[in-house]
N, C-alpha and C positions, 0 to 999 in steps of 0.2 A: 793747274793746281789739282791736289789728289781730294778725293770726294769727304773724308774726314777733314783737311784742314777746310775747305768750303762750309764744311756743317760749322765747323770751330767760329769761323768767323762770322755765319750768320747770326750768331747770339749777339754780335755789336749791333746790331741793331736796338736794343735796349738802352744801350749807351746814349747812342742818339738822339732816343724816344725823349727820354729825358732832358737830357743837354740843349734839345730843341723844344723841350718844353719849360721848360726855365727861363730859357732867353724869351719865348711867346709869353710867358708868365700864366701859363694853360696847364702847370702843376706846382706842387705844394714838394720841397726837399725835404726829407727826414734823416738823419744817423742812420737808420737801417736800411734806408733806398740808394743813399752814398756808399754803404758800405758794401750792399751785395754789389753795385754796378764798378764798385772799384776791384769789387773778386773777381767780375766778370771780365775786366781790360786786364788783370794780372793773367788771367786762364789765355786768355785769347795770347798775352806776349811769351807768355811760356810754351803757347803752339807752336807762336810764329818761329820763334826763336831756334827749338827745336828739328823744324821742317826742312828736311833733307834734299828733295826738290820744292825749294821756294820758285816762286817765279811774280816778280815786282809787278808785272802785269795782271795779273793775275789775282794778287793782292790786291791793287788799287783799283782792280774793277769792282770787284768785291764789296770792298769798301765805301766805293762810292754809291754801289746800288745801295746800299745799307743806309746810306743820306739818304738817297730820293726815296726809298721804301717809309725812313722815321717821317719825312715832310709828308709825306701821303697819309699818315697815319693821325698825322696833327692836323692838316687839312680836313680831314673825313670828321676827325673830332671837332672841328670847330666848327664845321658845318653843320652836325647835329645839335651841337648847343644852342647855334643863333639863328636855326630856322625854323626849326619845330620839327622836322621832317621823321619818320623814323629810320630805323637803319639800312631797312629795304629799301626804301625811297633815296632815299643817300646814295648804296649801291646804284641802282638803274638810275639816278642822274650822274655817279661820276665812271662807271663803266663806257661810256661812248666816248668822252671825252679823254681816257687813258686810251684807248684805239685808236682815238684820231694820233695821238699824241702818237704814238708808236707805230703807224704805217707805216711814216716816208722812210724811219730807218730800217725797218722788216723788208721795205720793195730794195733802200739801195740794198743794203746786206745781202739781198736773194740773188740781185742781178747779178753781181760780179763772183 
């Protein structure tokens, strides 16, 4: 995928900050937070739509990193709510544990 429609569809992550925060019940809906997030999936169908080399892989990887990026963001947040910790401390405990989490695919990915 071309480095504009990438940028375009990294803003869904907002979508999902939300949408997964709603379902955790870890924010508060308004008319004005529904509204811009429904401007924001109108902008994003009007890219997709538009894009002249789409490519469906590409798209859904995208996308999908855009879930695990919103879960990480709800996780981080609910960790500093229910622990006390601050944000640094947050960081440097969940830093090691996204590495662990991401080696074994960075070694196979590298091998082959």
């Amino acid at each position: 995928i071309t480095v504009a429609f990438y940028t375009m569809l990294k803003s869904a992550s907002l979508i999902f900050i939300l949408v997964f925060g709603l379902l955790l019940r870890m924010e508060q809906c308004s008319l004005g937070i529904a509204g811009t997030v429904l401007l924001i999936a109108f902008g994003i169908f009007i890219t997709s739509y538009g894009e002249t080399d789409f490519d469906a892989t590409g798209f859904w990887l995208v996308l999908s990193s855009e879930v695990f990026a919103a879960m990480r963001w709800l996780a981080t947040q609910k960790t500093l709510h229910s622990s006390g910790l601050s944000a640094m401390q947050t960081v440097l405990f969940m830093s090691p544990a996204s590495s662990v989490t991401l080696a074994p695919i960075v070694v196979l990915r590298e091998w082959h």
